[in-house]
C-alpha positions, 0 to 999 in steps of 0.5 A: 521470506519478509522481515523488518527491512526485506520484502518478498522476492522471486528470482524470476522478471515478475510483479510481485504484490503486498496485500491486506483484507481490512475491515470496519475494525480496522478504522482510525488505525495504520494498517501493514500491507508487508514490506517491499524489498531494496531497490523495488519500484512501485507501479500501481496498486488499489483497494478492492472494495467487497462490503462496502463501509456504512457510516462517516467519510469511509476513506482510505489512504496508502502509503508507506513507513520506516523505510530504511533508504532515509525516504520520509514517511508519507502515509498517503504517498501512493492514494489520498483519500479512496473512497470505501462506500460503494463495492468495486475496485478502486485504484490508487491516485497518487501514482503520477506525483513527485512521491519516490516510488523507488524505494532504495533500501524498501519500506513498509507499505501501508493503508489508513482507513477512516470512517465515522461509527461504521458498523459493515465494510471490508475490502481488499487492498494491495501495492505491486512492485517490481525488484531489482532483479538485474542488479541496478540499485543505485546505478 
C-alpha cells in the first residue's frame, strides 16, 4: 500500500524500487516515481532510455520532496543532468555525494525532464531502495 508518507514494503530482505515511464509530454515538468517508506536506503537507480528524446538539452534530473523526516527537498539529489538523447540505460551519478540517501521517515522520489520542443522520447526511470526490515530506524 503507498500513501502520502509510506511507500511499498515486503516483509522479506529484498530491494524494493519505484518506477515511472516518462515521455516528451512530460517536459519541463516534477514527475513522481512513488514514495520510499521510513527508514528506507537508497542504493541506485537510473533511466532506461527506449525512444530517444529529439530536440533541446533532453535531460533529466532525479531526486526527491516532501519528505516528512525534515531532509530538504533536493530535486537532483541522486542524478544531475542524465542525458536522454540516445537509447540505453543510463544510471544515476550522484550516488556517491554527501546527498542523505537515508531517508528517515521517507519521501517522495523524483524526476525532472528538460528538453527544448521535442516531439519524440520515452523512457523508463526508477530508484531502488532497501527498508528497514530488522527494526534499526534511528539506532
Amino acid at each position: 500500500m503507498t500513501n502520502k508518507y509510506s511507500g511499498t514494503q515486503y516483509e522479506t530482505n529484498q530491494v524494493h524500487y519505484v518506477r515511472k515511464r516518462i515521455t516528451f509530454a512530460d517536459i519541463g515538468t516534477v514527475v513522481s516515481l512513488g514514495w520510499t517508506p521510513e527508514g528506507s536506503t537508497v542504493i541506485r537507480g537510473g533511466v532506461h532510455i527506449e525512444t530517444a528524446f529529439n530536440a533541446g538539452a533532453k535531460t533529466l534530473d532525479i531526486g526527491f520532496r516532501n519528505a516528512p523526516g525534515g531532509e530538504t527537498d533536493d530535486p537532483n539529489a541522486f542524478a544531475t543532468v542524465l542525458t536522454l538523447a540516445a537509447v540505453g540505460v543510463i544510471p544515476t551519478d550522484e550516488m556517491a555525494s554527501t546527498t542523505p540517501v537515508r531517508l528517515t521517515k521517507g519521501a517522495e522520489i523524483t524526476c525532472s525532464p528538460v528538453s527544448v520542443a521535442a516531439t519524440a522520447g520515452s523512457a523508463v526511470v526508477w530508484m531502488e531502495f532497501i527498508v528497514d526490515n530488522d527494526g534499526t530506524v534511528g539506532s
